[in-house]
N, CA, C and O atoms as a printed pandas DataFrame, in Angstrom:
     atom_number atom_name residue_name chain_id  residue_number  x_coord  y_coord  z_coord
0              1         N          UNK        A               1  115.557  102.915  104.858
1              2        CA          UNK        A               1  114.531  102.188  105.591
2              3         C          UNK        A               1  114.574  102.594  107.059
3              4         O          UNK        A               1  115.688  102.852  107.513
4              5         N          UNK        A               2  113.523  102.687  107.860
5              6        CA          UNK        A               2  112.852  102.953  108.773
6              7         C          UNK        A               2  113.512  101.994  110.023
7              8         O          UNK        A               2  113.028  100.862  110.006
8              9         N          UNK        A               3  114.331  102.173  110.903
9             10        CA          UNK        A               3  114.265  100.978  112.081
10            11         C          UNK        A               3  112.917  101.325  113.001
11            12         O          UNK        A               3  112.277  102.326  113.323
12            13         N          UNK        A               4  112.878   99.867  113.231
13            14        CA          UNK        A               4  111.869  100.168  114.235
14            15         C          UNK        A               4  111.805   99.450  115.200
15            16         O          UNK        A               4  111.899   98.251  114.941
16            17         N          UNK        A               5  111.625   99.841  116.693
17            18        CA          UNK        A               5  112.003   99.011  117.993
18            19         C          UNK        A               5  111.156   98.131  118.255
19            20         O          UNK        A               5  111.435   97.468  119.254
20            21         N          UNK        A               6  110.054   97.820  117.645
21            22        CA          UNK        A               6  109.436   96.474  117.374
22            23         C          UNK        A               6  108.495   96.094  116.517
23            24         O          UNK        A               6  107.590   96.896  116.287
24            25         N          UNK        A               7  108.496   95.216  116.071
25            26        CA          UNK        A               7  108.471   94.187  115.005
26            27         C          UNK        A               7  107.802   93.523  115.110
27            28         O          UNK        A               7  107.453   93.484  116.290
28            29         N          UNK        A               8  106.963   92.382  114.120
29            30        CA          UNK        A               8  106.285   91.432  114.562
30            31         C          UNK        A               8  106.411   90.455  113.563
31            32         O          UNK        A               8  106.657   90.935  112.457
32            33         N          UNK        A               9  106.273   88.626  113.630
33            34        CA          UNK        A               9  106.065   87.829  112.813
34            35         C          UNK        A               9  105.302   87.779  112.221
35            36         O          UNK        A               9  104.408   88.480  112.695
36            37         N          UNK        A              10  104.786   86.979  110.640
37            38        CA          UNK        A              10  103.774   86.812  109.882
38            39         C          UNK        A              10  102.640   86.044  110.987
39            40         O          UNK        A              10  101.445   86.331  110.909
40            41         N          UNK        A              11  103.054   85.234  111.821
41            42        CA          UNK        A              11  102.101   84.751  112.384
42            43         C          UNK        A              11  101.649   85.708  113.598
43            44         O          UNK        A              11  100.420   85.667  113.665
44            45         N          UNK        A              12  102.111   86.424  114.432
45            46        CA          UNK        A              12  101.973   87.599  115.031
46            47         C          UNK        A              12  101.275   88.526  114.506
47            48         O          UNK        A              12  100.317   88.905  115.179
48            49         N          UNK        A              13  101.480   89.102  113.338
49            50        CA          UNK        A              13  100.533   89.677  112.471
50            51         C          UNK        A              13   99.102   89.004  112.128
51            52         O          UNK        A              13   97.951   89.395  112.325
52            53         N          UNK        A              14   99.410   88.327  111.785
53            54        CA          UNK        A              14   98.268   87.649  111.634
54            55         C          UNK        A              14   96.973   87.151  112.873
55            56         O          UNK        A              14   95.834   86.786  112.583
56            57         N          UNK        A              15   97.296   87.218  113.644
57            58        CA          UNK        A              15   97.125   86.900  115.319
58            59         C          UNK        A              15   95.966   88.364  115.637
59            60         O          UNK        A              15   94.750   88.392  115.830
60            61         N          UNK        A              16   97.240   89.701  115.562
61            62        CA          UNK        A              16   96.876   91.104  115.364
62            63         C          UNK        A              16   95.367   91.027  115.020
63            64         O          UNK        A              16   94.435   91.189  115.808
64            65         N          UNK        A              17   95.290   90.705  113.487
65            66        CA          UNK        A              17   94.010   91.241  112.787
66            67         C          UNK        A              17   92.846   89.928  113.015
67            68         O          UNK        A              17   91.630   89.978  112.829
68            69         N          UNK        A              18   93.398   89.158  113.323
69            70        CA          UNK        A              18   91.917   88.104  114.172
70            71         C          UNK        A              18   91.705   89.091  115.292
71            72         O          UNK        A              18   90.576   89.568  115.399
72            73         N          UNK        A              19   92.670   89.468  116.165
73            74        CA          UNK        A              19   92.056   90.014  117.508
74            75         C          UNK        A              19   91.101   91.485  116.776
75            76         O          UNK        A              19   89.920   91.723  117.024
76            77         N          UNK        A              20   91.649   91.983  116.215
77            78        CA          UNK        A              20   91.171   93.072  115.490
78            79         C          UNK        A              20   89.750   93.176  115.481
79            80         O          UNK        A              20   88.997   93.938  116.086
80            81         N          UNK        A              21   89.469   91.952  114.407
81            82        CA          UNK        A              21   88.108   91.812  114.379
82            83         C          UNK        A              21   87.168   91.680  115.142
83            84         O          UNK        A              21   86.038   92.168  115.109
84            85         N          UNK        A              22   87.910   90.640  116.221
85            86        CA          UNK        A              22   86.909   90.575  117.471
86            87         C          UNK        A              22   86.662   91.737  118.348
87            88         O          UNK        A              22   85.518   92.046  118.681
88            89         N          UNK        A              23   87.787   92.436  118.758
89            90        CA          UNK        A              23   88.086   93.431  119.420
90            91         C          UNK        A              23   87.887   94.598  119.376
91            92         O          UNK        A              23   87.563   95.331  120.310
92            93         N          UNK        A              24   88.109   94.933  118.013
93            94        CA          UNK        A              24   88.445   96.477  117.510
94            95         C          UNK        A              24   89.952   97.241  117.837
95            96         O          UNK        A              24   90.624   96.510  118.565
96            97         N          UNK        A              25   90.426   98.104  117.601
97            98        CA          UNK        A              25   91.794   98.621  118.048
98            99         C          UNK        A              25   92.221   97.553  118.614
99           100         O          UNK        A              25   91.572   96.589  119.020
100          101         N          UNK        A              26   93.540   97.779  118.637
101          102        CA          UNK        A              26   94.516   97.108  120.264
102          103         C          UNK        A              26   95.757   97.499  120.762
103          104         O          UNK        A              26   96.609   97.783  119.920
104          105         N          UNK        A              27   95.985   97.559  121.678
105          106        CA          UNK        A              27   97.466   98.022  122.127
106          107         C          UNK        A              27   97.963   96.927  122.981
107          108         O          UNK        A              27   97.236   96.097  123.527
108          109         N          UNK        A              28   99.342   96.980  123.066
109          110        CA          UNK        A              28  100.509   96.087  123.767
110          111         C          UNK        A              28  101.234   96.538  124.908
111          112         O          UNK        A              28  101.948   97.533  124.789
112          113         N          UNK        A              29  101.126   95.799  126.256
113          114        CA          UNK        A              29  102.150   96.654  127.044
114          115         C          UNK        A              29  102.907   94.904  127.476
115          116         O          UNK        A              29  102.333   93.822  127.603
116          117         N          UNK        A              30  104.425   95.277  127.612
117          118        CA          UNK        A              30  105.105   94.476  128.154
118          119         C          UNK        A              30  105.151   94.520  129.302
119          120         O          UNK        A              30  105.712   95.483  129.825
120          121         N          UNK        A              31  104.604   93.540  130.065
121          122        CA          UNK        A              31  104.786   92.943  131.235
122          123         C          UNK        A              31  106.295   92.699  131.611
123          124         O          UNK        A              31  107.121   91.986  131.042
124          125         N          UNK        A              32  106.427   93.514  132.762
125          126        CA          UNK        A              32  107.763   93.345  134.012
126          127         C          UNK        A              32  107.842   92.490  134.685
127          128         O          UNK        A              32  108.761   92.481  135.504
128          129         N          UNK        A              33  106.902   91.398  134.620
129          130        CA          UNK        A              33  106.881   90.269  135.888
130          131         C          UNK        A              33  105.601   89.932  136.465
131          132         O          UNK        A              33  104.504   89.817  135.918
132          133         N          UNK        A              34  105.996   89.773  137.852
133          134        CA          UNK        A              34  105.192   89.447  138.802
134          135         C          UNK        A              34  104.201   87.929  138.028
135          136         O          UNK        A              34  104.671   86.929  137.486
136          137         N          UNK        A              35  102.596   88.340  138.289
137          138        CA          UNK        A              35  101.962   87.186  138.496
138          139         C          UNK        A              35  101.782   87.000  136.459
139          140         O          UNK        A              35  101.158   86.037  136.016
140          141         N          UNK        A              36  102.251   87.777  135.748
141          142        CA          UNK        A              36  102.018   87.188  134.410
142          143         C          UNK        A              36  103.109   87.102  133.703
143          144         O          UNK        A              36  103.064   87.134  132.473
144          145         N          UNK        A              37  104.235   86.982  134.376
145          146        CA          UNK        A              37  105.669   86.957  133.955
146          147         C          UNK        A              37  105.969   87.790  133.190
147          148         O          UNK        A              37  105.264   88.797  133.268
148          149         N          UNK        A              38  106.855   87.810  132.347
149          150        CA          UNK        A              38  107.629   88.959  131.452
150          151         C          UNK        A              38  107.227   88.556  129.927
151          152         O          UNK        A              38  107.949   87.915  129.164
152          153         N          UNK        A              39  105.539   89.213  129.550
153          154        CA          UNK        A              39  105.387   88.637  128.571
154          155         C          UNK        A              39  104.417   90.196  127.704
155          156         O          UNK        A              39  104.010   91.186  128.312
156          157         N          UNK        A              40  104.313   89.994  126.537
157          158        CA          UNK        A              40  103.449   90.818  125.615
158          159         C          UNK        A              40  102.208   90.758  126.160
159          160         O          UNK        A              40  101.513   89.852  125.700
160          161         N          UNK        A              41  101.646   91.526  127.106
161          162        CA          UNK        A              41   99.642   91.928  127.068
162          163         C          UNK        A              41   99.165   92.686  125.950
163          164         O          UNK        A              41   99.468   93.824  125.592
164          165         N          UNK        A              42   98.368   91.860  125.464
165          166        CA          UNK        A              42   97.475   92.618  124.392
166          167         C          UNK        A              42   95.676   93.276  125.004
167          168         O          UNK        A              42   94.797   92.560  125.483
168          169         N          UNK        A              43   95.616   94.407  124.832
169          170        CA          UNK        A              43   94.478   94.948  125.440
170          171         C          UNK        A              43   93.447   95.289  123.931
171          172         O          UNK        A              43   93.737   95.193  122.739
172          173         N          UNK        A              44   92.276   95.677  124.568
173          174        CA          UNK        A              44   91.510   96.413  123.483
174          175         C          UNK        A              44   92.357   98.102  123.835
175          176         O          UNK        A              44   92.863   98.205  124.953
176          177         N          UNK        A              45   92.443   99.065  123.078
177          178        CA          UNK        A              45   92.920  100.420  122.756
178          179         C          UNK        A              45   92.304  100.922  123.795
179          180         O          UNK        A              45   91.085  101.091  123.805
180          181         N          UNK        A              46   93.173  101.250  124.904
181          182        CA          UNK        A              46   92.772  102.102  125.809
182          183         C          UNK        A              46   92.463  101.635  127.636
183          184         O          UNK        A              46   92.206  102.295  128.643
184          185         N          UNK        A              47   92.672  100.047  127.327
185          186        CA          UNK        A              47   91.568   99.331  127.976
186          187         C          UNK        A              47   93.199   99.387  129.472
187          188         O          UNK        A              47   92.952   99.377  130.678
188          189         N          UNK        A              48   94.373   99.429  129.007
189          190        CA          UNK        A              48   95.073   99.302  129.980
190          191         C          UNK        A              48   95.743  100.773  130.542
191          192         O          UNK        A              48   96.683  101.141  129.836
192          193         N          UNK        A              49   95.567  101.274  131.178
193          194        CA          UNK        A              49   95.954  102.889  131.233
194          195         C          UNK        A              49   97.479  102.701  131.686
195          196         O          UNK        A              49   98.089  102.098  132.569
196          197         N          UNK        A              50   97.769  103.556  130.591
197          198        CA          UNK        A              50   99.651  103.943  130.675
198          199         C          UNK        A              50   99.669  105.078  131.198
199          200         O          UNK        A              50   98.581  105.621  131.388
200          201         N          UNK        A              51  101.163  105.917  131.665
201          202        CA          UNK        A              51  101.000  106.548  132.386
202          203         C          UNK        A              51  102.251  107.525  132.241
203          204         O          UNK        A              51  102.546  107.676  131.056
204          205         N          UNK        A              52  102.962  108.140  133.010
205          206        CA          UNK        A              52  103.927  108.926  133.196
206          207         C          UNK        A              52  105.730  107.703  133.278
207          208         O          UNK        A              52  106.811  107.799  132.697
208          209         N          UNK        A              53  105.283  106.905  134.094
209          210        CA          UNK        A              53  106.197  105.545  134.165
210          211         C          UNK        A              53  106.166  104.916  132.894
211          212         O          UNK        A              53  106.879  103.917  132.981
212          213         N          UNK        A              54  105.473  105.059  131.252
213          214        CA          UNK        A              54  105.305  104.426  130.424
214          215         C          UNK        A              54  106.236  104.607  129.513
215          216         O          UNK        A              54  106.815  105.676  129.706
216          217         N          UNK        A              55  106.635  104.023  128.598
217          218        CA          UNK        A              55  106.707  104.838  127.488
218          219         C          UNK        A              55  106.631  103.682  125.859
219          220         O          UNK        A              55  106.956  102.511  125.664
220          221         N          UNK        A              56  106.205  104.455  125.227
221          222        CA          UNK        A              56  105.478  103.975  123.836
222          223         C          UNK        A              56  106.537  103.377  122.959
223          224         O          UNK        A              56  107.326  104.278  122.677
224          225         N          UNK        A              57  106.833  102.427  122.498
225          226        CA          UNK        A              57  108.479  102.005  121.616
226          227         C          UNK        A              57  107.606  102.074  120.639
227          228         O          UNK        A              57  108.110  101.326  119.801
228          229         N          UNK        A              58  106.713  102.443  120.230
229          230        CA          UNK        A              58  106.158  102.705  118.140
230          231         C          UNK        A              58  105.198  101.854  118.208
231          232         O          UNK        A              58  104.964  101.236  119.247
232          233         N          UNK        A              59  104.433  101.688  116.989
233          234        CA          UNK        A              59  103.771  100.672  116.795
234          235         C          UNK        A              59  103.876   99.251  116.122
235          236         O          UNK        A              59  104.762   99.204  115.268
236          237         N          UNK        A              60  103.257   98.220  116.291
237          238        CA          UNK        A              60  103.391   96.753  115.779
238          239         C          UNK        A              60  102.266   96.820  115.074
239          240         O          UNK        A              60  101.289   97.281  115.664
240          241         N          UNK        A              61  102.095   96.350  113.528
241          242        CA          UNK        A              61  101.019   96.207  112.630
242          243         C          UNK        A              61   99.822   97.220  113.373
243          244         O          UNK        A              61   98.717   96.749  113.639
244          245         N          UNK        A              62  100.120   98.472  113.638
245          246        CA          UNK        A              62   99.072   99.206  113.581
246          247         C          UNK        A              62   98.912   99.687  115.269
247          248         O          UNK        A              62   98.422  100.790  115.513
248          249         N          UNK        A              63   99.227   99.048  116.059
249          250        CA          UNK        A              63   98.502   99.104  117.843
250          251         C          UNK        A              63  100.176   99.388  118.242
251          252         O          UNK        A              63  101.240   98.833  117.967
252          253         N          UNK        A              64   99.746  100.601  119.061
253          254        CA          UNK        A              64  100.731  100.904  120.215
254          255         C          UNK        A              64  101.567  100.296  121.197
255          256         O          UNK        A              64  101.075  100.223  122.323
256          257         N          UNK        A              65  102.707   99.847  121.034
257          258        CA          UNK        A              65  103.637   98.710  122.301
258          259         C          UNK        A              65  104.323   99.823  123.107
259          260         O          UNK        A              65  105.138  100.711  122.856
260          261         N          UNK        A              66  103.499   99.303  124.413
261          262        CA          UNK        A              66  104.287  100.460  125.207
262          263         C          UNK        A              66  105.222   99.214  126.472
263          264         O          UNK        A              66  105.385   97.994  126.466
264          265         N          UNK        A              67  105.595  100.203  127.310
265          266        CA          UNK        A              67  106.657   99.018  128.840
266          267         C          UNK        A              67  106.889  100.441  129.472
267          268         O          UNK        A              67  106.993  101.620  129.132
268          269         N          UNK        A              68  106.909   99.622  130.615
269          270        CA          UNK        A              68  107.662  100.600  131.049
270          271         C          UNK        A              68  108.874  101.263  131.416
271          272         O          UNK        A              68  109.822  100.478  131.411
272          273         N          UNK        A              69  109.321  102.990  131.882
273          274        CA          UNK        A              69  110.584  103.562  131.217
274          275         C          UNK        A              69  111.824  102.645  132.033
275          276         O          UNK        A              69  112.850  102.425  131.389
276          277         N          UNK        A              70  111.717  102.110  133.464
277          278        CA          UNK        A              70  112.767  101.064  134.328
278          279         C          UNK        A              70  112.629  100.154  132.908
279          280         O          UNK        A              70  113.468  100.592  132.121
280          281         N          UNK        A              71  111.901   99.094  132.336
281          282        CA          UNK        A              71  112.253   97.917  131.807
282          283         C          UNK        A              71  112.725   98.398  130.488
283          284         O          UNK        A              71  113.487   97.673  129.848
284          285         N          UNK        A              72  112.245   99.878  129.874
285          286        CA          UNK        A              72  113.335  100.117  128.104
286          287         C          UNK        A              72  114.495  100.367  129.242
287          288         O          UNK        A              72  114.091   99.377  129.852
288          289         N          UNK        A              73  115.315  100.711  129.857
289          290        CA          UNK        A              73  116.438  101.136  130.551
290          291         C          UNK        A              73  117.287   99.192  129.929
291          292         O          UNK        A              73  118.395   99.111  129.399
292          293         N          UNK        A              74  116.646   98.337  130.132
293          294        CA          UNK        A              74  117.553   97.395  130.014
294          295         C          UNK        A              74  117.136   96.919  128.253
295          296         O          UNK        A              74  118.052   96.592  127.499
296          297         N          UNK        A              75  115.635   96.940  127.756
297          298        CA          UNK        A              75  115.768   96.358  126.090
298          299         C          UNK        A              75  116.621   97.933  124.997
299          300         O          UNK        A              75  117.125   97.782  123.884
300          301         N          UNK        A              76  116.535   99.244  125.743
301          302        CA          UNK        A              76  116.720  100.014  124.484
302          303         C          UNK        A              76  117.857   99.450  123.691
303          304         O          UNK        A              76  117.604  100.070  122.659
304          305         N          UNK        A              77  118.886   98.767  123.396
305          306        CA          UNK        A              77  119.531   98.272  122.956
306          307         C          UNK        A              77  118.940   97.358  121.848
307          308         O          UNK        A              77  119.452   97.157  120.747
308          309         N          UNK        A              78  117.848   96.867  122.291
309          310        CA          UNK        A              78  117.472   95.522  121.062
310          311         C          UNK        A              78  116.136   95.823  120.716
311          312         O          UNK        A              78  115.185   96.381  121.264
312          313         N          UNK        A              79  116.437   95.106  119.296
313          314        CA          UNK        A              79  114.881   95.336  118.829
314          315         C          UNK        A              79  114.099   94.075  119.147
315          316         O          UNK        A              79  114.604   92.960  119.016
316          317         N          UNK        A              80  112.632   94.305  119.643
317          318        CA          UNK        A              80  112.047   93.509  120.355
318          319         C          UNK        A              80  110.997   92.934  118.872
319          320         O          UNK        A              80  110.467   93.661  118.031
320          321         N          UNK        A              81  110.965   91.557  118.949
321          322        CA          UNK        A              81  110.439   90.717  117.846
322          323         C          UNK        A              81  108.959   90.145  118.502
323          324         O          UNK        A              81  109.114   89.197  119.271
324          325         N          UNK        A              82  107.774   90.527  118.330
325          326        CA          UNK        A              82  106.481   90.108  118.460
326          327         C          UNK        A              82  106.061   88.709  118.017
327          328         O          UNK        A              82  105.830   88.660  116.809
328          329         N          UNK        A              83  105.876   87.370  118.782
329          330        CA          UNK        A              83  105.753   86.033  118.168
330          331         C          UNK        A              83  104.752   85.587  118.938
331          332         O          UNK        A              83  104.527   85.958  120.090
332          333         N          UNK        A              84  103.824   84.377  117.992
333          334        CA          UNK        A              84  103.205   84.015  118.579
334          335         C          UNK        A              84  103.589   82.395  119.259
335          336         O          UNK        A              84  104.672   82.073  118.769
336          337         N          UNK        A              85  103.190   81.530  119.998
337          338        CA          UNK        A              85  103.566   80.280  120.598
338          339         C          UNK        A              85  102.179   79.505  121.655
339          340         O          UNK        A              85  101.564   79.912  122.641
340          341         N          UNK        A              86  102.103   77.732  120.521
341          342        CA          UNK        A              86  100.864   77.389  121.251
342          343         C          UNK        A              86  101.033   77.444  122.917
343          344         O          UNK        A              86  102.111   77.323  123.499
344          345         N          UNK        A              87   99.371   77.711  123.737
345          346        CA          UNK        A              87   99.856   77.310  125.063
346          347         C          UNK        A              87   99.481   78.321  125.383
347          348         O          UNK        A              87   99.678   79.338  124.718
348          349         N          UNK        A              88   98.683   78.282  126.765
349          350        CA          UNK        A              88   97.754   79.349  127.529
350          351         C          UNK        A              88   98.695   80.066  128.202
351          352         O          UNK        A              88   99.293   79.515  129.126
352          353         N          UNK        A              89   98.944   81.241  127.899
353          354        CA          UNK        A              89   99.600   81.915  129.551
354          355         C          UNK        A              89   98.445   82.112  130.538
355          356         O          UNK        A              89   97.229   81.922  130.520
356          357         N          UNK        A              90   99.389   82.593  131.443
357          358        CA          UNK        A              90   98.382   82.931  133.120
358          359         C          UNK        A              90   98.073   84.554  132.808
359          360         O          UNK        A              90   98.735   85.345  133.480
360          361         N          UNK        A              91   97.180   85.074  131.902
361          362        CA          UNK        A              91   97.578   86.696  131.841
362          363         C          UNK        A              91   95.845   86.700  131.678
363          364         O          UNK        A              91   94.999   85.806  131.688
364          365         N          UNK        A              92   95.787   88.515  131.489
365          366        CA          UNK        A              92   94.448   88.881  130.776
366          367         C          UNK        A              92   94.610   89.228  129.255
367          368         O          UNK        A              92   93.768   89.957  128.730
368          369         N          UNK        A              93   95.870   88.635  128.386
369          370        CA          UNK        A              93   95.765   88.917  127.420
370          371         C          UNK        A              93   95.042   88.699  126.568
371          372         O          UNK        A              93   94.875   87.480  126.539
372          373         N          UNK        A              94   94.274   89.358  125.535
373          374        CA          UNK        A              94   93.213   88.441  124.610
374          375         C          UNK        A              94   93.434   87.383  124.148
375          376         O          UNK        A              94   92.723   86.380  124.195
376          377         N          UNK        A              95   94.461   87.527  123.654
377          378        CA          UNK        A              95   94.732   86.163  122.861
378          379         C          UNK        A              95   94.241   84.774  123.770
379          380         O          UNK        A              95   93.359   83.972  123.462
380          381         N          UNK        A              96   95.097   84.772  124.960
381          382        CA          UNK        A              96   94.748   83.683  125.523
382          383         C          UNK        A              96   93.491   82.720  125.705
383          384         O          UNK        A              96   93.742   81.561  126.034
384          385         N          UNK        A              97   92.372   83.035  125.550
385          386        CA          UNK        A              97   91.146   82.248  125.372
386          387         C          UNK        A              97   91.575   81.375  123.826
387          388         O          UNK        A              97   91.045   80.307  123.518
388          389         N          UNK        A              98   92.387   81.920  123.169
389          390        CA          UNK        A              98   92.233   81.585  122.004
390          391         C          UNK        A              98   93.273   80.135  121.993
391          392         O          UNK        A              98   93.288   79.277  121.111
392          393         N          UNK        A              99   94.074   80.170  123.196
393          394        CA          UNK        A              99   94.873   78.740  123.238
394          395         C          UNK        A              99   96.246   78.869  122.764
395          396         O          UNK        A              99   97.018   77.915  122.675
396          397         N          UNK        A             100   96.523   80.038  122.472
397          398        CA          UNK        A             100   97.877   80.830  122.002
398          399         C          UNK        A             100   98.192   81.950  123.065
399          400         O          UNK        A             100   97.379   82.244  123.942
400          401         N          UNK        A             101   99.465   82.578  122.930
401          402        CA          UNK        A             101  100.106   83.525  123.615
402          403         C          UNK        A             101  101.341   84.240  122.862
403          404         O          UNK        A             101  102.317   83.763  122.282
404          405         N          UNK        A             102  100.874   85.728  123.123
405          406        CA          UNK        A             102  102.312   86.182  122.327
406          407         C          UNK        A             102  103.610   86.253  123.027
407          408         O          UNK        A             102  103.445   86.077  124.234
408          409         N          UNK        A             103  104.515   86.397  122.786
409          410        CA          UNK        A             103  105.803   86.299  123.343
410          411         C          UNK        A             103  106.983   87.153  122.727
411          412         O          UNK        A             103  106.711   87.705  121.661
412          413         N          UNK        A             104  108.160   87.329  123.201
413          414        CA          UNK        A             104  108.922   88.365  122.759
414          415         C          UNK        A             104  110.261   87.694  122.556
415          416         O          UNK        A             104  110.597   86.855  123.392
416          417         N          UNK        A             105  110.989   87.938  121.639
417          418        CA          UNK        A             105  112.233   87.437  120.881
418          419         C          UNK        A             105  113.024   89.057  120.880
419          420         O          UNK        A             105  112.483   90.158  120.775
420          421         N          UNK        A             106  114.394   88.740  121.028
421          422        CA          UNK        A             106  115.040   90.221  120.627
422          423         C          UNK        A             106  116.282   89.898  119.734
423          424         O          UNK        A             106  116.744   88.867  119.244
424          425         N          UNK        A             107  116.513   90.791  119.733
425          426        CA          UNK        A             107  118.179   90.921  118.787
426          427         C          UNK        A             107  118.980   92.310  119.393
427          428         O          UNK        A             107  118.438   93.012  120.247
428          429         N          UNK        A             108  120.252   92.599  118.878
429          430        CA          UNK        A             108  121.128   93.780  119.670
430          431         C          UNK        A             108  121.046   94.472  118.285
431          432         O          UNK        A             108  121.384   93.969  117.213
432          433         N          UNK        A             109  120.549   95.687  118.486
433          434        CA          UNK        A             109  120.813   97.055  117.388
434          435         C          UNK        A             109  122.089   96.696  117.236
435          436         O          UNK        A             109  122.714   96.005  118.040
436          437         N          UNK        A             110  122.778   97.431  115.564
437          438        CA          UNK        A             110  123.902   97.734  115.073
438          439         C          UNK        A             110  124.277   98.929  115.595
439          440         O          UNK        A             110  123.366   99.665  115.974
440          441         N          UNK        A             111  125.587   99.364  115.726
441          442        CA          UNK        A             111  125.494  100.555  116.158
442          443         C          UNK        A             111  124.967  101.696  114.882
443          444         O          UNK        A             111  124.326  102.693  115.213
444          445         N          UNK        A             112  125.245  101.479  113.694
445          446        CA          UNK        A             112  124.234  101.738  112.969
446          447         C          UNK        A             112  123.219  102.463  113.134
447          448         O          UNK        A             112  122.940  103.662  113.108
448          449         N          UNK        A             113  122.560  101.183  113.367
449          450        CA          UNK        A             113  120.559  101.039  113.789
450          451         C          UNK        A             113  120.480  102.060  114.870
451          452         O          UNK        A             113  119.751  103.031  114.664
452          453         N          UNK        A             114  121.137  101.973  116.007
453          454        CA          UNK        A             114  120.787  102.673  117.347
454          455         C          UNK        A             114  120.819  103.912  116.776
455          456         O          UNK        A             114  119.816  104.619  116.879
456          457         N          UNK        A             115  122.002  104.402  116.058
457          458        CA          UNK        A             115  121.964  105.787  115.954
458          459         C          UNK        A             115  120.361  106.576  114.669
459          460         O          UNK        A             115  120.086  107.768  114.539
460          461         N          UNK        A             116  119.791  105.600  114.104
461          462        CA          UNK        A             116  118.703  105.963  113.332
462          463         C          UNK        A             116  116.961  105.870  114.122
463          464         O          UNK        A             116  115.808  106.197  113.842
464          465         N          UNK        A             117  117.731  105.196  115.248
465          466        CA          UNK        A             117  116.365  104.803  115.733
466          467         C          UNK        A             117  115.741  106.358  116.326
467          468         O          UNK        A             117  116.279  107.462  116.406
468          469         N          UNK        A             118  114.405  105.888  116.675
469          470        CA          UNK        A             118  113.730  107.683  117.249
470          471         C          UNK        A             118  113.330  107.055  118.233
471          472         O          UNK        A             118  113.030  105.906  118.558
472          473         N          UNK        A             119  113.411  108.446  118.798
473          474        CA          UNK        A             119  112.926  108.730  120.369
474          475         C          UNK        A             119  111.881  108.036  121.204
475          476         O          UNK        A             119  110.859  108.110  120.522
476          477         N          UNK        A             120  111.603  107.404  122.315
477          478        CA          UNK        A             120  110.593  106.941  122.322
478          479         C          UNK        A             120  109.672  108.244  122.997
479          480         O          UNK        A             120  110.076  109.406  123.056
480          481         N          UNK        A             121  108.409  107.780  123.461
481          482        CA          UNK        A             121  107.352  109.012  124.086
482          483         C          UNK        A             121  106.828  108.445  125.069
483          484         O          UNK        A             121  106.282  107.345  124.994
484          485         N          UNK        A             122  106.938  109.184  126.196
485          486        CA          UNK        A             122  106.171  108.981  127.439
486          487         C          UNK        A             122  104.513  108.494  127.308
487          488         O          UNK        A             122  103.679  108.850  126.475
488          489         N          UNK        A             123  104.424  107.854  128.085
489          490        CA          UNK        A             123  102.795  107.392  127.708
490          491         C          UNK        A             123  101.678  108.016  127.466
491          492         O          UNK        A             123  100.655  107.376  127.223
């Protein structure tokens, strides 16, 4: 089996393919801070431009989770868990009109796991 550096809940998933519909594509970048705290942005595909500072940890049910390469410097160690939780954040994430927000849960790779995991890719 496949590790993969992030993951998502049934209800996270599920979250995914409502936005889907409304949306079309979508991609994920983790927020570093500042004015939307340290949380999952969900964009329409394309809509947030990544960059050279990026880099891509795989995909979640289909859409690209990228962060940037300073903030994997401290998660590459854990695999990052995609959840959803009632309650508006302060962001432009889609979800949020919807009265929900996604959020991020982790765990510590096995040493195992680390050694199977792949590479990530610049944005």
């Amino acid at each position: 089996m496949s590790i993969s550096r992030i993951i998502s809940t049934d209800k996270a998933a599920e979250l995914i393919v409502k936005l889907e519909e409304m949306h079309g594509p979508l991609m994920f970048h983790q927020s570093g801070g500042c004015c939307d705290g340290s949380q999952p942005m969900c964009f329409s595909e394309g809509e947030f431009k990544t960059g050279s500072s990026d880099v891509c940890l795989g995909s979640v049910n289909g859409c690209r989770f990228y962060m940037s390469k300073d903030q994997f410097e401290y998660w590459q160690h854990t695999q990052l868990i995609l959840d959803v939780t009632p309650g508006r954040g302060s962001s432009f994430s889609l979800e949020i009109p919807l009265g929900v927000r996604f959020y991020i849960r982790s765990r510590v790779f096995t040493e195992e796991e680390m050694a199977e995991l792949p590479e990530v890719v610049s944005g």
